[in-house]
VEXDREN-2710 file (C-alpha; in Angstrom, 1 decimal):
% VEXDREN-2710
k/r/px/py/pz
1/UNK/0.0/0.0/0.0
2/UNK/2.8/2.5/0.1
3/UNK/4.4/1.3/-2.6
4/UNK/1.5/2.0/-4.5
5/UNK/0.4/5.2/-2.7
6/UNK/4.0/7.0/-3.1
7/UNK/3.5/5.5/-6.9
8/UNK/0.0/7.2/-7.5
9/UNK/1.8/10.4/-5.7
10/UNK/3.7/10.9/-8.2
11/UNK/2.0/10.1/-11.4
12/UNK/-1.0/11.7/-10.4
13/UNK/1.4/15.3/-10.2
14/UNK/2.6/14.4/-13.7
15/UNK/-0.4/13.6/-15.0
16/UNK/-2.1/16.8/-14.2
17/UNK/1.2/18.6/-15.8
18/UNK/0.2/16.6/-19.0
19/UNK/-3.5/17.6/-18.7
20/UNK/-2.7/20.9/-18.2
21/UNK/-0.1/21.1/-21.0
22/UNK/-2.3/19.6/-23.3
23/UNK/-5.0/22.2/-22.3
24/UNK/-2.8/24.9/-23.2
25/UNK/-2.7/26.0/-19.0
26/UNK/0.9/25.3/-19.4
27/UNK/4.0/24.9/-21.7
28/UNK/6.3/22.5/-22.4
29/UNK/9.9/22.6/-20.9
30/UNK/11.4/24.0/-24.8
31/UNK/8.2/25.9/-25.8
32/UNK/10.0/29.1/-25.1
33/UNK/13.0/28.1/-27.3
34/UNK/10.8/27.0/-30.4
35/UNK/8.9/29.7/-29.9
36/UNK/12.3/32.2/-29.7
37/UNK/13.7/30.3/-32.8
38/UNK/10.2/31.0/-34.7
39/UNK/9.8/34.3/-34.4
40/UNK/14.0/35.5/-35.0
41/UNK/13.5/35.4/-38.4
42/UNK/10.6/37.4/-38.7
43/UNK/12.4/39.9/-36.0
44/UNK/15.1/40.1/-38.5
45/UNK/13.5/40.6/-41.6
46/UNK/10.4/43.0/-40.0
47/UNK/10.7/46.9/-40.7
48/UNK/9.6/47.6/-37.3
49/UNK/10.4/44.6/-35.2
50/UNK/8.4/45.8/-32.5
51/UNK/5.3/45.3/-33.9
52/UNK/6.6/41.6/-33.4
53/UNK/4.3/40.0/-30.4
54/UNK/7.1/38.2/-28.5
55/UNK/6.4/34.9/-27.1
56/UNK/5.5/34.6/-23.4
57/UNK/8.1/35.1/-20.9
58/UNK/10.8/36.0/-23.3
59/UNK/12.5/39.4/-22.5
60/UNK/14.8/41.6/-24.9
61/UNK/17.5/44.2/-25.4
62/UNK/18.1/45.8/-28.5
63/UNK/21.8/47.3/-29.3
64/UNK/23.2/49.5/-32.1
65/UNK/26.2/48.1/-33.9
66/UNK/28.5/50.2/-31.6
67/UNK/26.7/47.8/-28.7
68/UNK/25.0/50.8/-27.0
69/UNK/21.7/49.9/-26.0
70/UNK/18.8/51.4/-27.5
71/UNK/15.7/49.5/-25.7
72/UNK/15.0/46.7/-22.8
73/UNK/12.9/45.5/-20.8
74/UNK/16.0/44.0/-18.9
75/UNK/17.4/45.1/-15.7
76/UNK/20.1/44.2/-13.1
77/UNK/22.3/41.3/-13.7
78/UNK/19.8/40.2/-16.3
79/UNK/21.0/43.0/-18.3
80/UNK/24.1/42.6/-17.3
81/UNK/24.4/39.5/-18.6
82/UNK/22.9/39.8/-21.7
83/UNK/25.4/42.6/-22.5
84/UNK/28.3/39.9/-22.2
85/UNK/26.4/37.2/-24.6
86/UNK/26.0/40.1/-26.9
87/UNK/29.8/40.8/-26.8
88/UNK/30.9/37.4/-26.0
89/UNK/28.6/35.0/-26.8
90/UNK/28.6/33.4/-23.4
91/UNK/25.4/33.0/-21.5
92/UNK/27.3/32.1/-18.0
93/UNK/26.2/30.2/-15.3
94/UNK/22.4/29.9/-15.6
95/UNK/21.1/27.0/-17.4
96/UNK/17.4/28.0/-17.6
97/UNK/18.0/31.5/-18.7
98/UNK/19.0/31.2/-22.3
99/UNK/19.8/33.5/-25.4
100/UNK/19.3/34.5/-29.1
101/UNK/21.3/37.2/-30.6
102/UNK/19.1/38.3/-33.8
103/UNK/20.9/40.5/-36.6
104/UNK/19.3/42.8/-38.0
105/UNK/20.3/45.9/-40.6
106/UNK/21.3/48.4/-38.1
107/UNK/21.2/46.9/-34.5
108/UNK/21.6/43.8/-32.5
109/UNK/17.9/42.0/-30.9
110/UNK/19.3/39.7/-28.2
111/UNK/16.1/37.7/-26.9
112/UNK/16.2/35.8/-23.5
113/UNK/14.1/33.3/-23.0
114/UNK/13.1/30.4/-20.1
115/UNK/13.9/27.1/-20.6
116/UNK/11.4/24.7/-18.3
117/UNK/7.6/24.7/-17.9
118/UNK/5.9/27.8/-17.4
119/UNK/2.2/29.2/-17.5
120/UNK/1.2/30.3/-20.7
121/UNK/-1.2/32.8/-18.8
122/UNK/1.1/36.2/-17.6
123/UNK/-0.7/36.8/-15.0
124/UNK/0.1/32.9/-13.4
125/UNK/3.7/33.2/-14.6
126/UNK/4.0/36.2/-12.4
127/UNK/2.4/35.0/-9.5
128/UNK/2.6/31.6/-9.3
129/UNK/6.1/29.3/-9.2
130/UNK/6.9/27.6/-12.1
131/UNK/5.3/24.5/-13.3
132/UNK/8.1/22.4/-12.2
133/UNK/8.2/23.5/-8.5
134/UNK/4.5/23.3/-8.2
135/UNK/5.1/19.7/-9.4
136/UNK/7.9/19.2/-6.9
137/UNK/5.4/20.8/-3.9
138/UNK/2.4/18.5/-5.2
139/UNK/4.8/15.2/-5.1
140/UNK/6.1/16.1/-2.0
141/UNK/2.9/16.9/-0.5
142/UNK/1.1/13.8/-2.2
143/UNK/3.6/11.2/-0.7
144/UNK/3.1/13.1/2.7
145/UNK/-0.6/13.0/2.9
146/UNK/0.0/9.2/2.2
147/UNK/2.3/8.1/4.8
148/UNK/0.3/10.1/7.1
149/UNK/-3.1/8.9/6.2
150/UNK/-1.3/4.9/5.9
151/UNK/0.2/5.5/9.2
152/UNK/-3.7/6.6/11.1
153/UNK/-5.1/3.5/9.1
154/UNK/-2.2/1.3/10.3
155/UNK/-2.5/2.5/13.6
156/UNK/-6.5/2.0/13.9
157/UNK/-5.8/-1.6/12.3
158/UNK/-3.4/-2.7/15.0
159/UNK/-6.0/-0.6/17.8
160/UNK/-8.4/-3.0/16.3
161/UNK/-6.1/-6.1/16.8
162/UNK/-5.6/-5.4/20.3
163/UNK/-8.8/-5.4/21.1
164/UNK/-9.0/-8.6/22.4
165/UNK/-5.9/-8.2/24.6
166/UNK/-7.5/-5.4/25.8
167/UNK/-10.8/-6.9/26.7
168/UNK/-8.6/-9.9/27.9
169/UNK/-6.8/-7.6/30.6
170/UNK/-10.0/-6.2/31.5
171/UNK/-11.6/-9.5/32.3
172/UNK/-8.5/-10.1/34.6
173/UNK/-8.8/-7.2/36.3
174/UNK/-11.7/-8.2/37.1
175/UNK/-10.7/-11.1/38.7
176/UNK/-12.8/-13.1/36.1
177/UNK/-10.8/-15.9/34.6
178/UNK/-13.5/-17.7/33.4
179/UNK/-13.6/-16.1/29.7
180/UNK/-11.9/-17.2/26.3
181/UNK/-9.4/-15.1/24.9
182/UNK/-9.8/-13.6/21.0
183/UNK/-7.5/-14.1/17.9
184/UNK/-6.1/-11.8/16.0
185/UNK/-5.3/-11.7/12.4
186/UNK/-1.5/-10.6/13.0
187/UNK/0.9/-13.1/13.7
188/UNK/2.8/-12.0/16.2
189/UNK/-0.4/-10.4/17.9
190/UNK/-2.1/-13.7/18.0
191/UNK/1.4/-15.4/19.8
192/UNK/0.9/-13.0/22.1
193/UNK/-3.1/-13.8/22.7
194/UNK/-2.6/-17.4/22.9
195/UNK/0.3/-16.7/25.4
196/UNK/-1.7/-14.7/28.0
197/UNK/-4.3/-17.2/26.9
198/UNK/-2.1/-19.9/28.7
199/UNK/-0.7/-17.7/31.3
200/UNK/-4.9/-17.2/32.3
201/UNK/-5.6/-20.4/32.3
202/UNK/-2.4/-21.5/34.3
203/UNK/-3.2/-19.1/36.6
204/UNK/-7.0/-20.4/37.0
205/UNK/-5.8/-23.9/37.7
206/UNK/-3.5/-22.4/40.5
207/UNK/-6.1/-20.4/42.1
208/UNK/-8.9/-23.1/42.2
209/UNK/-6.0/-25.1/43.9
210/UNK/-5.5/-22.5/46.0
211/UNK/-9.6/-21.9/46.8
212/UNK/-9.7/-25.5/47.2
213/UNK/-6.6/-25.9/49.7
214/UNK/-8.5/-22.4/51.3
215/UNK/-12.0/-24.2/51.5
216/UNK/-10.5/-27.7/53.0
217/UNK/-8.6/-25.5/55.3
218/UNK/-12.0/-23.7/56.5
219/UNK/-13.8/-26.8/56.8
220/UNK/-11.3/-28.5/58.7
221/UNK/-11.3/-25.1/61.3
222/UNK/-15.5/-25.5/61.3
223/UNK/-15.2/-29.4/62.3
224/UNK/-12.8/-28.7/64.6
225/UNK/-14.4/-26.1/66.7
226/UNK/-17.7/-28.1/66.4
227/UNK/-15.5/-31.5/67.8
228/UNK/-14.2/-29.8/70.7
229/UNK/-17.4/-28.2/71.8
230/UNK/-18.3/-31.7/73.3
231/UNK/-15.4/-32.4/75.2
232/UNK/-15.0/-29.1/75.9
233/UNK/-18.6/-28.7/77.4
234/UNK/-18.1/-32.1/79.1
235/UNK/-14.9/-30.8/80.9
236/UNK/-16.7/-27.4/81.9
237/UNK/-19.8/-29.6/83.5
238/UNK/-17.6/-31.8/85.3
239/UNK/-15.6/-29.1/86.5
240/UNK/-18.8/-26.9/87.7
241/UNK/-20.1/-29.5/89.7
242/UNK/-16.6/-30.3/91.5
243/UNK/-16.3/-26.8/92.5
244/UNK/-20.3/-27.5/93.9
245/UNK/-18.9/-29.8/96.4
246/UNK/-16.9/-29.5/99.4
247/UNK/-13.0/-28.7/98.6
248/UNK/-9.8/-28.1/100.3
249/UNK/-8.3/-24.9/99.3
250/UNK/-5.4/-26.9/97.4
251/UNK/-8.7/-28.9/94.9
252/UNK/-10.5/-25.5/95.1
253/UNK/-7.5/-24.0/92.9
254/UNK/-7.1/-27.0/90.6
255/UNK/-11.2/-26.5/90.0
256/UNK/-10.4/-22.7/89.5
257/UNK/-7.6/-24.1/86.8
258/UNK/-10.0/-26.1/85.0
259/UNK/-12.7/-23.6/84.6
260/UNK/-10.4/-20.8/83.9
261/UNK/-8.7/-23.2/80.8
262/UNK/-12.1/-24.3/79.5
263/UNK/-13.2/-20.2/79.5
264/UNK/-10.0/-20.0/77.8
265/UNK/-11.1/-22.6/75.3
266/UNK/-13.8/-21.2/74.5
267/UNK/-13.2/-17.8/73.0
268/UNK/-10.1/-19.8/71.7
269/UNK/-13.1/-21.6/69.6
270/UNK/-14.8/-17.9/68.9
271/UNK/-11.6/-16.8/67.6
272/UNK/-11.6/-19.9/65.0
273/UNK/-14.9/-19.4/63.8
274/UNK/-14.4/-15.0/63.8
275/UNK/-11.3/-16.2/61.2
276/UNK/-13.2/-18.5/59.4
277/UNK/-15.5/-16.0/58.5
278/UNK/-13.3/-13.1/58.3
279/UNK/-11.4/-14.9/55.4
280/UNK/-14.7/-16.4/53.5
281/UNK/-16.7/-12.7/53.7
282/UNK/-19.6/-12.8/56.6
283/UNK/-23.2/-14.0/55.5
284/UNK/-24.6/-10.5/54.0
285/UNK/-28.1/-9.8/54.1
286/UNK/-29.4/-6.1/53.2
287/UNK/-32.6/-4.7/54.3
288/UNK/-33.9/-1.2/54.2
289/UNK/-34.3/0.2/57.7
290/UNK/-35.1/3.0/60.0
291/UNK/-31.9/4.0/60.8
292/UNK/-32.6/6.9/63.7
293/UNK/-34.7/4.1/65.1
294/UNK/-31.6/1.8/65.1
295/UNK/-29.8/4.1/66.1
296/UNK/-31.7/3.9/69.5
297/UNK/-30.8/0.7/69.7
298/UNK/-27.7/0.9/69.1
299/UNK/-26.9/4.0/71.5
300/UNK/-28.6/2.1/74.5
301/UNK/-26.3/-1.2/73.8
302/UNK/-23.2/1.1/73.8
303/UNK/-24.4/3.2/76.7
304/UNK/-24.6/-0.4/78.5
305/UNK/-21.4/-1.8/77.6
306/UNK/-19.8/1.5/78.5
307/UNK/-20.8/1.0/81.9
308/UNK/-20.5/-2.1/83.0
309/UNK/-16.6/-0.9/82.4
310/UNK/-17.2/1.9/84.1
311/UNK/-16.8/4.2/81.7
312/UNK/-18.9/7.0/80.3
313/UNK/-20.4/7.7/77.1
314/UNK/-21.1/10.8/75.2
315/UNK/-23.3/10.9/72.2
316/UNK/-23.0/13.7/69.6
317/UNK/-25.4/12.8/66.9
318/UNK/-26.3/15.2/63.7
319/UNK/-28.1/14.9/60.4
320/UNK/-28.6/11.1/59.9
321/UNK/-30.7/9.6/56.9
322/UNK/-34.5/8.6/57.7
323/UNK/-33.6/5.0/55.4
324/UNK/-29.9/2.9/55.3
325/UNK/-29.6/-0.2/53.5
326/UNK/-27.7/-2.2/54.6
327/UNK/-27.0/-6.1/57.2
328/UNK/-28.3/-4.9/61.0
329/UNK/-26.6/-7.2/62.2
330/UNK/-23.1/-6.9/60.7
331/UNK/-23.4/-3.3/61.5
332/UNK/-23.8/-3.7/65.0
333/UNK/-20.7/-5.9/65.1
334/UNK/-18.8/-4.3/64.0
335/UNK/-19.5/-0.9/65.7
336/UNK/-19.7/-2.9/68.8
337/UNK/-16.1/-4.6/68.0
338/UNK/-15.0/-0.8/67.4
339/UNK/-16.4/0.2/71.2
340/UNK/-14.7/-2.2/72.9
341/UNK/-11.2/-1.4/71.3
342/UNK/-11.7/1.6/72.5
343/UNK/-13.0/0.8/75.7
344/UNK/-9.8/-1.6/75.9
345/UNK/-7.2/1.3/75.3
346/UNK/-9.0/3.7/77.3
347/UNK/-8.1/5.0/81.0
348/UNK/-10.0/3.7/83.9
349/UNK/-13.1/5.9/84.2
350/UNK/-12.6/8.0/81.2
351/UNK/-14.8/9.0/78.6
352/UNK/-15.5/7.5/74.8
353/UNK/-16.8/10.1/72.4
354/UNK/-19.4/8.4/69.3
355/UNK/-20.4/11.2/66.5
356/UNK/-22.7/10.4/63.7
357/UNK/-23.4/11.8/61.3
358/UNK/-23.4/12.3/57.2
359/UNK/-20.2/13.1/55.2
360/UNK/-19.8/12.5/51.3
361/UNK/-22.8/10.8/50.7
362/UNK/-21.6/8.2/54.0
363/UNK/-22.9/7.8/57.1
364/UNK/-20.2/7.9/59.3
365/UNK/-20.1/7.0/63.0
366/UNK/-16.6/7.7/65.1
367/UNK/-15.5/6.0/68.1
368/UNK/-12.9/8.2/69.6
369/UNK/-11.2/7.2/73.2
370/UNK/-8.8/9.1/75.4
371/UNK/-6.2/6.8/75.1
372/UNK/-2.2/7.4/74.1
373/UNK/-3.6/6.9/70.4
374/UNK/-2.3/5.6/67.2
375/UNK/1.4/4.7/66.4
376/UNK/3.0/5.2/63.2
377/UNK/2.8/1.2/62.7
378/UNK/-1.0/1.2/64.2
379/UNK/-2.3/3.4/61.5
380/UNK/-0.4/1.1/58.8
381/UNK/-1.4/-2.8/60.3
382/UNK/-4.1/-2.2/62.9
383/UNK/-6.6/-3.7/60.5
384/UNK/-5.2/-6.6/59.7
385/UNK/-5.8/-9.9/61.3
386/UNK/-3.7/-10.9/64.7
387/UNK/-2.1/-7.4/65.0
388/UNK/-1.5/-6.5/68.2
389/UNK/0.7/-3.7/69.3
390/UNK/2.8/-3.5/72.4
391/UNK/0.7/-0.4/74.0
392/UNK/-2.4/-3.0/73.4
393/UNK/-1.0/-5.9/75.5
394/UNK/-3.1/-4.5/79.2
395/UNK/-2.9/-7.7/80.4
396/UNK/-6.7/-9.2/79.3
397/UNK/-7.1/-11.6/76.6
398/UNK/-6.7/-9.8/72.8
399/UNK/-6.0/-11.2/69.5
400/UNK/-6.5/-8.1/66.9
401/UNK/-9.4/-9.4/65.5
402/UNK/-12.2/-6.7/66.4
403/UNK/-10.7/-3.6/63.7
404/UNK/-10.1/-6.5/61.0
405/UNK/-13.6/-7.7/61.5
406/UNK/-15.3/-4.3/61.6
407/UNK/-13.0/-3.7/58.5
408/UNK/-14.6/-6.6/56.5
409/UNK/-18.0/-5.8/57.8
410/UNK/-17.6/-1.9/56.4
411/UNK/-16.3/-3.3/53.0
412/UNK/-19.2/-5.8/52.6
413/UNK/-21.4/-2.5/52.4
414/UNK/-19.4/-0.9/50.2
415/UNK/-17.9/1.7/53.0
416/UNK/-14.3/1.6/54.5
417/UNK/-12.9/1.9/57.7
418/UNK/-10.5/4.8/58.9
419/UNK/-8.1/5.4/61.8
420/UNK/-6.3/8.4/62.5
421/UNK/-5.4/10.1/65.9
422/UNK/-8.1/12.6/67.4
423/UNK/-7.4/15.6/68.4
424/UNK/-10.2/17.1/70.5
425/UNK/-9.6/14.2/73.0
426/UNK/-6.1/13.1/72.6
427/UNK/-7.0/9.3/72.2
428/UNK/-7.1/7.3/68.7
429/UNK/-10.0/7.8/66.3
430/UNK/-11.8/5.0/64.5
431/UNK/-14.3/5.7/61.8
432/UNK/-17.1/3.5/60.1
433/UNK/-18.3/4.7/56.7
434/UNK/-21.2/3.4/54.7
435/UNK/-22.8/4.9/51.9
436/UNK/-26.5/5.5/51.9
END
């Protein structure tokens, strides 16, 4: 297709120099000279010569015999020169610029004349380039417009021939593997299809692998939890009714052992099952509800917690929406998870701050404590699973599960959860977003 675009570039130039030739628009390249060797003769033998209609584009000078000039329509180093070919016979350096020296009785006609294309018109000789450069500026141009125009449609080709390695990515992004990938009519294009075509597919095989090896591994965590609840609940019955009878102080304390181990084993259970579920997504379910109504609710189940220890809460509660969609019950986890963090990292008989309110089209409800706050490596890990950081460890049972579960539980409604330091009260901040 270049090939035969710089080709038709070219001819197409030519051809319209032909047309326009043959139409009489233009001349040929010796027109002048035939014309100039026509009319000397007649120049020579007229009475008055200039009655003579000179052809186009031909200029004169006309000199006595003693080679003093006597008319022109020369000037500059045109005249100049024309003086030396009428003394010499030398026409110097210009090639296109040619001319006659016509005898007649009593002076000397030297004609120059154009050798090359040129408009027959006057007018378009003086005002347009020659012929031959506009033939040179329409090649040139011609066999730009074609790489250019070649180059778009190439480019829009190969666009099109990406497509499916486009819509292939997309699909992975996505995290759907699950698709067939599309050919393409270029060779080397198409290698590269069927390569990320095997690449998907390797990588599906790996990750079902890997959700199977997941789902085994959370089965074997729900069977295990559900086999120790009858030992477990066998020990703790056994162990309730020893400490029922009458004991020395010495069985008393081994009693106090075994319930204290079999409490112990039990939120050792809760923590399998939070995991489990942590890791597979909680069981969603989203209903529209009155949400200053829940909010009621809510406010009276912190205000309990809060006291029993012993601390106080203060509500600050602002615009709320009259509907939120979204899981009660979630909700109120994981609000109820954020509490007692904060209740956890909180001085005795201090105060937790809860704001709700709307911000960016979110709900949001703060938990702020007057604790020592966030550390730099707090605010970076605190939501993920098992973090615990040094200031954390108060001596009471804690596994950093409550701001990775509230975490999941603000994702599964399409919110986030934030933690920065407060201000106001000096303590850390957490923040519970949902949209409504």
């Amino acid at each position: 297709m270049l090939l035969a675009g710089l080709a038709a570039a070219v001819a197409i130039p030519f051809g319209l120099l032909l047309l326009s030739n043959t139409l009489g628009i233009t001349a040929y390249a010796d027109y002048s000279e035939r014309s100039v060797r026509e009319i000397a003769p007649v120049i020579a033998a007229a009475p008055d010569w200039a009655e003579v209609t000179l052809p186009v584009g031909c200029s004169y000078l006309v000199l006595d015999k003693q080679y003093q000039i006597l008319d022109t329509n020369l000037e500059g180093e045109e005249l100049e020169q024309a003086m030396v070919y009428a003394a010499t016979g030398s026409t110097g350096r210009s090639l296109n610029k040619q001319y006659l020296l016509v005898t007649r009785d009593d002076e000397f006609v030297i004609l120059q004349y154009y050798i090359g294309s040129q408009f027959t018109n006057p007018w378009l000789n003086q005002h347009l380039p020659s012929p031959e450069i506009l033939l040179y500026l329409l090649i040139g141009g011609n066999c730009i417009a074609v790489c250019v125009f070649l180059t778009t449609r190439f480019a829009d080709h190969l666009r099109t021939q990406l497509v499916p390695l486009f819509a292939a990515t997309a699909q992975v992004a996505q995290q759907n593997l699950d698709f067939e990938v599309g050919h393409s009519r270029i060779r080397e294009f198409e290698d590269g299809l069927q390569s990320f075509s095997s690449m998907k597919d390797s990588l599906k095989r790996s990750l079902e692998q890997q959700w199977k090896a997941e789902r085994a591994q959370k089965e074997q965590i729900a069977a295990l939890a559900h086999d120790l609840k009858t030992p477990l609940t066998i020990m703790q019955g056994n162990a309730d009714l020893l400490s029922e009878t009458n004991l020395d102080a010495e069985q008393q304390q081994y009693v106090d052992y075994l319930l204290t181990s079999s409490e112990q084993m039990q939120r050792y259970m809760k923590l399998l099952i939070d995991t489990s579920r942590a890791a597979a997504g909680y069981f969603f379910h989203k209903e529209r509800v009155d949400f200053p109504a829940y909010l009621k609710q809510l406010v009276l189940q912190m205000d309990a917690l809060c006291r029993t220890k012993g601390m106080a809460l203060q509500m600050n509660v602002s615009d709320v929406p009259a509907y939120l969609t979204m899981d009660k019950m979630l909700l109120e986890r994981a609000v109820m998870n954020v509490l007692n963090n904060a209740l956890e990292h909180s001085p005795q008989g201090g105060t937790i701050y809860v704001s709700v309110g709307k911000a960016n089209s979110c709900v949001q409800l703060s938990v702020i404590d007057e604790g020592n706050g966030f550390s730099q490596a707090d605010l970076h890990h605190a939501k993920e699973q098992f973090y615990m950081a040094d200031q954390s460890r108060n001596g009471e049972m804690h596994f950093g599960m409550g701001l990775s579960i509230a975490n999941s539980i603000a994702e599964q409604h399409g919110g986030q959860l934030t933690l920065e330091n407060a201000t106001e009260a000096g303590g850390a901040k957490v923040t519970i977003q949902i949209p409504y």
